[in-house]
N, C-alpha and C positions, 0 to 999 in steps of 0.2 A: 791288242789291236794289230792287224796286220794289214800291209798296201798289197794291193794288186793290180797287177799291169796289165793288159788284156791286146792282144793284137784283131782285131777287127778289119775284114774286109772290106773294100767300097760299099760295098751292097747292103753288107749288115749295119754298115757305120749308118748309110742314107736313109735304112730303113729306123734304124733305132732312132733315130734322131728326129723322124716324122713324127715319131710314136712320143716320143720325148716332147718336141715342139707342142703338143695336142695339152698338155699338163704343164707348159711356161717353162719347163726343166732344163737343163742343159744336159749333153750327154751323158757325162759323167755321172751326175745326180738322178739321171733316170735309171741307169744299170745300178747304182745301187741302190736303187727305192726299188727295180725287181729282185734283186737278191733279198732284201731285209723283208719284202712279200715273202718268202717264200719260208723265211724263219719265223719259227715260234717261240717264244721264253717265256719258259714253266716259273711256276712260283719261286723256287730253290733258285732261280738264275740259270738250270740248266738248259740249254739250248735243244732242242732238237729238229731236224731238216722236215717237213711234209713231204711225201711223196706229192706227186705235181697231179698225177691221174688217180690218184684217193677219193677225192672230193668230199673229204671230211676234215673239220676244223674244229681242232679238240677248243671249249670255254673252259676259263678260270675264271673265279672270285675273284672280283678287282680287289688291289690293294687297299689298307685304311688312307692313303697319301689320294690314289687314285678317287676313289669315293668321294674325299673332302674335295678333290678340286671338280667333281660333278656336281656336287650340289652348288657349289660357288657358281658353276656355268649356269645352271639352271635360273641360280638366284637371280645372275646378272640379265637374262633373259628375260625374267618378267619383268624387271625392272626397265625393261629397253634400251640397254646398253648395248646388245648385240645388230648386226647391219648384214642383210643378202650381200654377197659377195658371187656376182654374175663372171669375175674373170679371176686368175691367178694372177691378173696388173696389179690389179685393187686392193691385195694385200699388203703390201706394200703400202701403201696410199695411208695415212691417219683422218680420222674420221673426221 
């Protein structure tokens, strides 16, 4: 893992941060929720970048780990565990 320090201007900071605000995010966690968009990881763990004007998004075979916890979501859904969540406050919130 590595940190990255990033110098932003006024302009980019007020604009990222509209953009940020709109998702409950804070700066920080919005620029790296666009970078980790922007990565893909293949099965092997290898990473590789999408070009941004591709517009193609290679699919994988979810994991067996990934699999079992969809069927679990699913389960718990017809069961009526699951609740609409109209903000990014509410998550937070217990039910």
């Amino acid at each position: 893992m590595q940190k990255v320090q990033l110098t932003l201007t006024d302009e980019e900071a007020a604009i990222l941060k509209m953009q940020a605000a709109r998702f409950g995010y804070r700066l920080s966690r919005y620029v790296k929720y666009l970078i980790s968009d922007a990565v893909v990881r293949l099965p092997a763990g290898e990473k590789i970048v999408m070009p941004v004007d591709d517009g193609t998004i290679p699919t994988f075979k979810p994991s067996k780990r990934t699999e079992r916890a969809l069927r679990q979501a699913e389960k718990e859904y017809r069961e009526g565990k699951t609740r609409i969540i109209r903000s990014f406050s509410e998550l937070d919130v217990e039910a």
